[in-house]
C-alpha positions in Angstrom: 27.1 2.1 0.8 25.6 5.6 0.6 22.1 5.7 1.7 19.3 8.2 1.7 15.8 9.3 2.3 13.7 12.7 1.2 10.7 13.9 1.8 7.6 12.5 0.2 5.6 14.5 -2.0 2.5 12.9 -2.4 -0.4 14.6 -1.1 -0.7 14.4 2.8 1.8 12.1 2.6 3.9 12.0 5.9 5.6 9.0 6.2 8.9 8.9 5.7 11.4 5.8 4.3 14.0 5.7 7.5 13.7 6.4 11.0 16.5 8.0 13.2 16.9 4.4 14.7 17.0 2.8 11.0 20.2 5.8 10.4 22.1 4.9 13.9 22.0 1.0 12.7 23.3 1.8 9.3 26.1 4.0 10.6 27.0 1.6 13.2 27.8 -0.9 10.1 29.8 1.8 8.4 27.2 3.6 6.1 27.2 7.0 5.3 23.4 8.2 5.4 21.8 11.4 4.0 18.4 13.3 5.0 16.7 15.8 3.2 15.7 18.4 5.4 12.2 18.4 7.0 11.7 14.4 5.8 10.5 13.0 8.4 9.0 16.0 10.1 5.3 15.1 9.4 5.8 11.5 11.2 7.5 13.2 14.2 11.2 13.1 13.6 13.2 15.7 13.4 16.7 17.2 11.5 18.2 16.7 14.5 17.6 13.5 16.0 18.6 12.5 12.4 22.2 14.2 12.9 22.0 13.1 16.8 21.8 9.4 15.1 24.2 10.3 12.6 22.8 11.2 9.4 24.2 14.1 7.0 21.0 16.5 6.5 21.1 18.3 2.9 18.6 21.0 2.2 17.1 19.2 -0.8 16.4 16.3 -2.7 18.3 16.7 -5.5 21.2 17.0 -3.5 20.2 13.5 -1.7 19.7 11.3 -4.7 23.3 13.2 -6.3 25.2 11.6 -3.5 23.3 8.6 -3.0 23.5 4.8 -4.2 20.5 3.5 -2.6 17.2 6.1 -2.1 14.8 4.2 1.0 11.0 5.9 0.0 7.6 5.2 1.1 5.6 6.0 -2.4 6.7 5.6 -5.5 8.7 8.7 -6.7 6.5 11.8 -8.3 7.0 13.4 -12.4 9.4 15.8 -11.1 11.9 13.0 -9.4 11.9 11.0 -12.3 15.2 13.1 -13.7 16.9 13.0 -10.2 17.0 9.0 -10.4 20.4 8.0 -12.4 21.7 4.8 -14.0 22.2 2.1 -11.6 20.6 3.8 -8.7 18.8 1.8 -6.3 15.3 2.4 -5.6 13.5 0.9 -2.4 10.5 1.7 -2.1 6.1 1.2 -2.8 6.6 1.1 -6.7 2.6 0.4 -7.6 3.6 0.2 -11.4 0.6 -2.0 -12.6 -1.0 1.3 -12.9 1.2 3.8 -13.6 3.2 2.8 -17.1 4.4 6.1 -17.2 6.7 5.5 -13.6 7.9 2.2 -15.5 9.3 3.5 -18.8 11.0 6.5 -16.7 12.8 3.5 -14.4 14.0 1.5 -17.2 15.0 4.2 -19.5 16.9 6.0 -16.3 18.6 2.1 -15.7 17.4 2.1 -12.3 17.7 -0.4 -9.8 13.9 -0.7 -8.9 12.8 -3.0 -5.8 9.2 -3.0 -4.6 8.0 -3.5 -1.3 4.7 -5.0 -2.1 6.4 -7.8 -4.4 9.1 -9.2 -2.2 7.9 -12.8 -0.6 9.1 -14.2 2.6 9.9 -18.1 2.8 6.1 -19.0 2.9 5.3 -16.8 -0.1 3.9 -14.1 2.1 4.0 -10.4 1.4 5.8 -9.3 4.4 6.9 -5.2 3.4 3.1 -5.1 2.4 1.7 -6.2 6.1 2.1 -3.3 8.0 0.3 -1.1 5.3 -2.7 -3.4 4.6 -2.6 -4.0 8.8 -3.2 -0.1 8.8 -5.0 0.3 5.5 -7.3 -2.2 6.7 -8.0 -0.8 9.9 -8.2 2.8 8.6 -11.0 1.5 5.8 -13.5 1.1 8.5 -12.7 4.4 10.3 -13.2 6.6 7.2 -15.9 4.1 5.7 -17.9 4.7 9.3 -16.9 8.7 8.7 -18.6 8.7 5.3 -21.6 6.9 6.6 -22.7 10.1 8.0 -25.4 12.2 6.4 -23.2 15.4 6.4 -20.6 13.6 4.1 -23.1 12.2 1.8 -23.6 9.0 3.3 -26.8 7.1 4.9 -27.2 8.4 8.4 -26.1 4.7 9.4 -24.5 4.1 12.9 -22.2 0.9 12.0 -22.7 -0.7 15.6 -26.4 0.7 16.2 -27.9 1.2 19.4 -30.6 -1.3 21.3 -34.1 -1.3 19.2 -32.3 -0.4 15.8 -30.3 -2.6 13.5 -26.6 -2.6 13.3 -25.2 -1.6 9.7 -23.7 -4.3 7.6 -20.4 -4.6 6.1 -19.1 -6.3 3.2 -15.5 -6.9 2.5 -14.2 -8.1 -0.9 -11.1 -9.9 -0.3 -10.0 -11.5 2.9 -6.2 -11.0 2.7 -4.4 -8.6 5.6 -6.1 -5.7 4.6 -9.7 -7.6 4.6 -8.7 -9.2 8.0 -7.6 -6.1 9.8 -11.1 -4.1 8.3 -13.2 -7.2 9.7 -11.9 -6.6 13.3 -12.0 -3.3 13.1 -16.0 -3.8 12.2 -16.5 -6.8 14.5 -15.3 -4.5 17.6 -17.8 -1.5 15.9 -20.6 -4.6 16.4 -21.5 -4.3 13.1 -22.6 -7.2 10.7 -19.8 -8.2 8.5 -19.6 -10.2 5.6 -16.1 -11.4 4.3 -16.2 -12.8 0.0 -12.9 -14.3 -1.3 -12.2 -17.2 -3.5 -9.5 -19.1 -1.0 -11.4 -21.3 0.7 -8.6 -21.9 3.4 -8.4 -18.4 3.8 -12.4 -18.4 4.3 -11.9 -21.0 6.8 -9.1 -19.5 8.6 -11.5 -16.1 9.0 -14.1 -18.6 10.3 -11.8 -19.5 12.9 -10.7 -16.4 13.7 -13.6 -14.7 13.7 -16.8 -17.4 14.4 -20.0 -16.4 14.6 -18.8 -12.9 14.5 -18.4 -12.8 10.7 -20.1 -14.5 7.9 -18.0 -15.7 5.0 -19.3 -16.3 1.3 -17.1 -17.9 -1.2 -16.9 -15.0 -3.8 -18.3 -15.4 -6.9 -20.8 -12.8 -9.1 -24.1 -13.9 -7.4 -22.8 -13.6 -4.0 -21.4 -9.9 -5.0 -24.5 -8.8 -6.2 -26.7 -10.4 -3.0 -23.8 -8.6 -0.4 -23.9 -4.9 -2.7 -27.3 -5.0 -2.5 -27.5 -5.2 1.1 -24.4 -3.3 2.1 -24.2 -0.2 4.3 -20.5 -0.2 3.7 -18.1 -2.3 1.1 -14.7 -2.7 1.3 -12.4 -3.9 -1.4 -9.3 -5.4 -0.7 -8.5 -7.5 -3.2 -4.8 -7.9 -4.2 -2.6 -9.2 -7.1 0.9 -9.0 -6.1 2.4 -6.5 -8.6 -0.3 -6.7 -11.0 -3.5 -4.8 -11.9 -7.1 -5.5 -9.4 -9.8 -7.1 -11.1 -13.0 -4.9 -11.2 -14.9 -7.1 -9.1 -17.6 -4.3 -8.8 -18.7 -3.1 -11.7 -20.4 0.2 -12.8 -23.2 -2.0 -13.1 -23.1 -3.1 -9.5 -23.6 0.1 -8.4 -27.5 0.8 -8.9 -28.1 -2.3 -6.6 -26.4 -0.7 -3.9 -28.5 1.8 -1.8 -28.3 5.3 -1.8 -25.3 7.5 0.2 -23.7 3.5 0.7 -20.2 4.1 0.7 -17.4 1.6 -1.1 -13.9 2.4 0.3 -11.4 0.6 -1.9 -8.3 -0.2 -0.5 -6.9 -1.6 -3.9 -6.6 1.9 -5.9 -3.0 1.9 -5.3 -2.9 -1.0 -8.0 -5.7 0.0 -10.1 -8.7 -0.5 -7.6 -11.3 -3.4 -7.5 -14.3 -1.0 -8.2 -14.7 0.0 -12.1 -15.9 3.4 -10.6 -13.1 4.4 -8.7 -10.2 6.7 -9.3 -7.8 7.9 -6.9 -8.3 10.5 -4.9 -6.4 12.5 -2.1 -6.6 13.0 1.6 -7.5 16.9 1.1 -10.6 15.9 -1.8 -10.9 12.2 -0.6 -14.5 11.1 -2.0 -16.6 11.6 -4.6 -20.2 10.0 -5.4 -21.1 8.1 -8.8 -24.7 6.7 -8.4 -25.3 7.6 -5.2 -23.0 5.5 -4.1 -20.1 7.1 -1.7 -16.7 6.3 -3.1 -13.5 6.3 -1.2 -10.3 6.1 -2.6 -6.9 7.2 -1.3 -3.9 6.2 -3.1 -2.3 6.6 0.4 -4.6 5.9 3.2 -1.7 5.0 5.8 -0.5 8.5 4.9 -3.1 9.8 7.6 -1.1 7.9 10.7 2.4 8.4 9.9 3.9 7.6 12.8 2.6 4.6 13.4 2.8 3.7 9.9 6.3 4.9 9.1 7.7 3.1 12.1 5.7 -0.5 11.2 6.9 0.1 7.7 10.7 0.4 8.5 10.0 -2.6 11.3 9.5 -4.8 8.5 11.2 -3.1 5.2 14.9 -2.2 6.9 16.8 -5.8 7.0 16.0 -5.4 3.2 17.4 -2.2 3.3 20.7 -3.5 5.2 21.0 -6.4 3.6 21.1 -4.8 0.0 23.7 -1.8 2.1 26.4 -4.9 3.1 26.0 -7.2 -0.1 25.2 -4.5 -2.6 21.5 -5.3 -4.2 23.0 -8.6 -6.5 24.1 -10.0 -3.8 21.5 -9.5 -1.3 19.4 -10.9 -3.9 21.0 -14.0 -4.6 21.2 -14.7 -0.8 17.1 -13.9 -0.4 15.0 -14.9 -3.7 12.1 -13.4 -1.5 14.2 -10.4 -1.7 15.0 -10.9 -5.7 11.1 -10.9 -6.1 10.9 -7.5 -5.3 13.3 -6.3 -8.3 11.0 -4.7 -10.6 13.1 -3.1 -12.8 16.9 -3.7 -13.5 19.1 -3.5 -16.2 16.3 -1.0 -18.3 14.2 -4.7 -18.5 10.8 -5.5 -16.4 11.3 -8.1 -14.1 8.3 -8.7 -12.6 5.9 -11.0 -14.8 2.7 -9.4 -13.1 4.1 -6.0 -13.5 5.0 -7.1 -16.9 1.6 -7.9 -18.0 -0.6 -5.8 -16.6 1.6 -3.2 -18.5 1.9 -5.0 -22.1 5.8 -5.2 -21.3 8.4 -8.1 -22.4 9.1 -10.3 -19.3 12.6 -11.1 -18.5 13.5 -13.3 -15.2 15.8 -11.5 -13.1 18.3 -14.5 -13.3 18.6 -13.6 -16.4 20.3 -9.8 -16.0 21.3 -10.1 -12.6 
């Protein structure tokens, strides 16, 4: 197969969909692999430890996605890449569609052959391509939400792990999933006090667990949102529907309980967000504030590490990548359904039911096309 990665156009966005390692293991099985130039410059790779691995570099995208079968991304592509992608083209990559219809109706009138990362399922039903992002997200969250904190960005003066004589700031965290589990120990080793709301009471237990005394965990329901706003120095949402769009667990409403220069970082904007207040925003303008309340949302927090999150990415994305390379994506797909659950789009059809009804699309099972 003919495989190949370009450079990512999001703002700040510097991860990049292969490594030179990821381009020596598909040459060594007898693909042909293309670079755009500069790709993966911004997570420290270079043209030429792509060529040294043996990857053809082509000075622009266009030029990739002409020659290609497969394109390996990181975000979802941008307006001006939607007329590169052609009929039968496979697209690997973060899709996000629940919120963008626009990205959707462009896939299926172009007949691409669109597989997610955040959809595919491993044999327990876990998210696996989605880890390494919500690991980082998750950790990242606290960083910036401790940043924001500080007067000179808007926020309440508060030190998160305090010092002898002066209370420690408190934390709450909607959603206890990978991304709410990496936040609460990034705040348990600030010291703060953390607070940890989902509705899975296993997962609630499995935080106890983890965690102890060291985090407090509250089943979540309106009440117990409202009691943890109130008191919050610093919320985190991280609540995720595979493929489909986030709940608004906080509401506009929610937001005169909280106190002023509080800051909300929500994790979840890629698909929507969980705060009714937020919209996404960008590493160069990153917050805004609505009610006094710090928000903020980055469609593409990992963005910010992109080594480390470009190589955790491709740790966990590339047997995908090389199994859909040696079978072809049918195949691959028949051999993994965890791998099936990622297709999207194929065949100009939606074939993701969450994806399907968060966007007021007709549903047909990929058995069905494939």
């Amino acid at each position: 197969m003919i495989i190949g990665t370009t450079k990512e156009l999001k703002n700040h966005e510097y991860r990049v969909g292969l490594t030179p390692g990821n381009i020596a293991s598909f040459v060594a099985r007898g693909h042909k692999v293309y670079v755009e130039t500069r790709a993966g410059e911004g997570a420290g790779f270079s043209d030429e430890e792509y060529r040294q691995y043996g990857a053809e570099v082509l000075s622009t995208a266009a030029e990739v996605y002409a020659k290609c079968d497969m394109i390996v991304k990181v975000k979802e592509p941008e307006p001006s890449e939607y007329k590169l992608l052609r009929e039968g083209q496979i697209l690997f990559t973060y899709l996000h569609l629940a919120p963008t219809p626009e990205l959707a109706e462009a896939l299926m009138k172009r007949g691409v052959k669109a597989v997610a990362y955040e959809t595919i399922t491993d044999k327990e039903g876990n998210l696996p391509c989605l880890r390494p992002m919500s690991q980082v997200a998750g950790r990242l969250s606290i960083q910036e939400g401790a940043k924001y904190l500080e007067r000179s960005f808007g926020g309440r003066g508060i030190l998160l792990g305090g010092v002898p004589g002066v209370e420690r700031g408190k934390i709450t965290i909607i959603g206890g999933g990978i991304a709410g589990t990496y936040a609460a120990k990034a705040a348990v080793g600030m010291d703060a006090q953390v607070t940890v709301l989902d509705v899975n009471l296993n997962r609630l237990s499995y935080l106890e667990d983890v965690f102890g005394a060291s985090v407090t965990t509250l089943y979540s329901t309106e009440a117990n949102i409202r009691k943890c706003l109130a008191e919050a120095d610093l919320v985190i949402g991280s609540v995720l529907i595979p493929g489909g769009s986030t709940p608004k667990l906080v509401r506009r409403e929610h937001l005169k309980l909280m106190k002023k220069g509080a800051v909300i970082v929500d994790i979840a904007i890629d698909q929507g967000g969980c705060c009714e207040s937020s919209h996404t925003t960008t590493h160069d303008n990153p917050v805004f504030i609505e009610e006094g309340v710090v928000h903020y949302c980055v469609g593409n927090m990992p963005g910010a590490v992109p080594y480390t999150s470009t190589v955790a990415l491709s740790n966990a994305t590339f047997r995908y990548a090389m199994q859909m390379a040696d079978f072809g994506l049918e195949e691959a797909a028949r051999r993994d359904p965890g791998l099936a659950n990622g297709v999207n789009i194929y065949d100009h059809k939606c074939t993701n039911r969450n994806v399907a009804a968060s966007l007021g699309l007709d549903f047909t099972p990929i058995t069905e096309v494939m």
